[in-house]
C-alpha positions as CSV (number, residue, x, y, z in Angstrom):
1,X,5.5,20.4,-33.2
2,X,4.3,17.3,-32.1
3,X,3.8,16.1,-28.3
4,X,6.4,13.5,-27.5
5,X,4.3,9.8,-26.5
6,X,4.5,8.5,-23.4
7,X,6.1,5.3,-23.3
8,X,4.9,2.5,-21.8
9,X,6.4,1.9,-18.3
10,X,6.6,-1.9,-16.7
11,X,3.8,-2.5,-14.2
12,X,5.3,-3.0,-10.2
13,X,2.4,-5.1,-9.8
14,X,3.3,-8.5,-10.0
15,X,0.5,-11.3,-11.6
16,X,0.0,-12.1,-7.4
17,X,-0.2,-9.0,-6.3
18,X,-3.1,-8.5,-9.0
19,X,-5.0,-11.0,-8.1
20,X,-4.7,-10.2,-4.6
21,X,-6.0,-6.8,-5.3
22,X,-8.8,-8.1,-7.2
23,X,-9.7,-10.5,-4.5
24,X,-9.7,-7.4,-2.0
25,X,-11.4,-5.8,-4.0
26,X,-14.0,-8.2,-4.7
27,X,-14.9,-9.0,-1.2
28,X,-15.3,-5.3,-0.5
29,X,-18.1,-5.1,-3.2
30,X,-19.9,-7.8,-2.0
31,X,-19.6,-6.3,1.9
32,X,-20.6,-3.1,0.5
33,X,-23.5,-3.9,-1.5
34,X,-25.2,-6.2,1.4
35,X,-24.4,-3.3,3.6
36,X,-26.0,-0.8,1.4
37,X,-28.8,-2.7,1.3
38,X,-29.5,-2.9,4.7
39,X,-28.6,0.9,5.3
40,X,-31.0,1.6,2.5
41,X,-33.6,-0.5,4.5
42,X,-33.0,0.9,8.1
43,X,-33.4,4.5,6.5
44,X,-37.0,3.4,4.9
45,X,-38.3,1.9,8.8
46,X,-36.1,4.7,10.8
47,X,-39.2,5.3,12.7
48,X,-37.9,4.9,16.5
49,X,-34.4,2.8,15.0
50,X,-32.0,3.3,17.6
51,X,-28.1,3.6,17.0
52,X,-27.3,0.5,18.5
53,X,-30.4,-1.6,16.4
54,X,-28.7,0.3,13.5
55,X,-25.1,-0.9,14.1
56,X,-26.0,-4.4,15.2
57,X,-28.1,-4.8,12.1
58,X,-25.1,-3.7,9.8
59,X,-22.1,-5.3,12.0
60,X,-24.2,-9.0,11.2
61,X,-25.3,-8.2,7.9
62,X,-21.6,-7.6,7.5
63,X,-20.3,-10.6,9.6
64,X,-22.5,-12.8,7.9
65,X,-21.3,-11.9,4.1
66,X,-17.1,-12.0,5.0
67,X,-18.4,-15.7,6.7
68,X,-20.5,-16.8,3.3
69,X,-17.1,-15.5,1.5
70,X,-15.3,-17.0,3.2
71,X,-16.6,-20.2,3.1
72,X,-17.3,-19.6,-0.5
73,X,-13.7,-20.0,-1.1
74,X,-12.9,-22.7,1.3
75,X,-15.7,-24.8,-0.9
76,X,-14.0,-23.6,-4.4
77,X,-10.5,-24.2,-2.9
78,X,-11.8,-28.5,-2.0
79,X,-13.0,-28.4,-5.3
80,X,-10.3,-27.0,-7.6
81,X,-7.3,-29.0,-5.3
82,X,-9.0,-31.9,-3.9
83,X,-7.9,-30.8,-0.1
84,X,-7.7,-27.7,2.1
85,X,-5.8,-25.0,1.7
86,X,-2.1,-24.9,3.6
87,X,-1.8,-22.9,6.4
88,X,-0.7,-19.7,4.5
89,X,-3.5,-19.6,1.8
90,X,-5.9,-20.1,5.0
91,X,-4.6,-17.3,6.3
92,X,-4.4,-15.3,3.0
93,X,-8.1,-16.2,2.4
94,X,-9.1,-15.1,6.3
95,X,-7.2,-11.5,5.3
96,X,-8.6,-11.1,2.5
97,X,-12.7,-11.6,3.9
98,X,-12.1,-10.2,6.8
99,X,-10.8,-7.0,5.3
100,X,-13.7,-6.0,3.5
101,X,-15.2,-5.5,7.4
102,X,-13.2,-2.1,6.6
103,X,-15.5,-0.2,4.5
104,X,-18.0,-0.3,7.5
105,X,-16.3,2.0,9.8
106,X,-17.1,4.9,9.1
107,X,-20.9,4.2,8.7
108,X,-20.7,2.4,12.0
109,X,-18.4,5.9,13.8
110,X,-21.5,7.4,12.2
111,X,-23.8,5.4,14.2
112,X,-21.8,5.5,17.4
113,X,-21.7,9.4,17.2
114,X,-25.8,8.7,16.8
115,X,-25.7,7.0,19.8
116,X,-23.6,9.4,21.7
117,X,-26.4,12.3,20.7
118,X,-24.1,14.4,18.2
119,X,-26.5,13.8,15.7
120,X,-30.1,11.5,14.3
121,X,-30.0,8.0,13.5
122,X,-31.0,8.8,10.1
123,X,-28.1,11.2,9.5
124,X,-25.7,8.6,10.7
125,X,-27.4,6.6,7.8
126,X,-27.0,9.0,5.0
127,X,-23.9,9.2,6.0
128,X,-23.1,5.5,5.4
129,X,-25.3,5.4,1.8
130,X,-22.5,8.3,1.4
131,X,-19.5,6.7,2.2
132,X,-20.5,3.2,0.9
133,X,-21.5,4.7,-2.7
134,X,-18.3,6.6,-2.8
135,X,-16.6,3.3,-1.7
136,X,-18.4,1.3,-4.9
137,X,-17.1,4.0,-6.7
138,X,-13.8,3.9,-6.0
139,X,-13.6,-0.1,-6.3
140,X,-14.6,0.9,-9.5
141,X,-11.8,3.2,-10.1
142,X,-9.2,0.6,-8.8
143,X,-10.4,-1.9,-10.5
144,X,-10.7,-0.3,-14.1
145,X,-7.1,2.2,-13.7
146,X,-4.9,-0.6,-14.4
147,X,-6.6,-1.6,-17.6
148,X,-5.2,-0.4,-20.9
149,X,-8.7,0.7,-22.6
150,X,-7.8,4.3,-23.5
151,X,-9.8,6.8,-21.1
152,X,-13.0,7.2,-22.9
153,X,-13.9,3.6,-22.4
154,X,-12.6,3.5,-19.0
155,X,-15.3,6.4,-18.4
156,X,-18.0,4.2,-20.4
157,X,-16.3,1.6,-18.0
158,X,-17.3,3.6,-15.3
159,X,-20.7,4.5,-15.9
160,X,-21.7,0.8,-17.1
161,X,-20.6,-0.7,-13.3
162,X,-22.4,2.9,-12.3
163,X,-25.7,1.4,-13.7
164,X,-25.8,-1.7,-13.0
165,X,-24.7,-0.2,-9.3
166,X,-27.9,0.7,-9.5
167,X,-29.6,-1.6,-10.4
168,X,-28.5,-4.3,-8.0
169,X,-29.1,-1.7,-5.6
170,X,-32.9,-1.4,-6.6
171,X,-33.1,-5.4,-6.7
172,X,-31.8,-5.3,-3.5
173,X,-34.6,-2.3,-2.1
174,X,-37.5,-4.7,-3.5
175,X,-35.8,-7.3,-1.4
176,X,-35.9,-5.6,1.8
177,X,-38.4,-2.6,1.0
């Protein structure tokens, strides 16, 4: 007997919506790899690092990548329409940057519970490399689900952003190390 086929269902996600996802999405990958980086740093010179050093290190680093972003787009939007953007795109853009400021709060509730005493500075850093790795990861996942390579090369998919994870990562530890 055979298995009956799934058939193909409309996606909800209209051609808008997608690239506002993938705009999210991209803005959380660059937050999260300069933020990595500079976890990955404060971890190798934790030596007498205080919570608050820690935090205000990261919270910049942060602030400082949604800004270049930001104004990345602002520079690509005079370019490609000869003017700046109308009120709604300007805020659009402005959402979308400073959204990516999400995927630090739990590395910096991390920090904070440092700085209250409930546990090392260096655990709250671990923590973070945790959390932002599993946050690459799923980035990964959202951006590869919707695409219609059957599963094993989604999984290849997977592993190839894995590695070069990595190895942007490692570029980024010669940077700072």
């Amino acid at each position: 007997m055979s298995t009956p086929r799934r058939t193909a269902h409309p996606d909800p996600i209209t051609p808008e919506e997608r690239e506002d996802l993938a705009e999210r999405l991209r803005e959380r990958v660059y937050v999260s790899f300069a933020s990595l980086a500079v976890i990955m740093t404060l971890l190798a010179h934790a030596h007498g690092l205080g919570a608050g050093t820690a935090a205000a290190s990261l919270t910049i680093t942060a602030v400082g990548t949604v800004a270049a972003a930001w104004l990345a787009e602002l520079i690509s939007h005079l370019a490609a329409h000869g003017g700046f953007p109308d009120r709604h795109h300007l805020a659009a853009m402005t959402r979308t940057s400073g959204g990516a400021l999400l995927t630090l709060v739990i590395p910096l509730l991390a920090l904070a519970a440092a700085g209250l005493g409930w546990w090392e500075v260096t655990t709250a850093l671990r923590v973070g490399v945790g959390v932002l790795i599993a946050t690459l990861v799923l980035i990964a996942w959202l951006g590869i689900r919707r695409t219609k390579l059957p599963w094993f090369a989604r999984i290849l998919a997977l592993g190839v952003l894995a590695a070069l994870a990595v190895g942007v990562v490692g570029l980024k530890l010669l940077a700072h190390g």
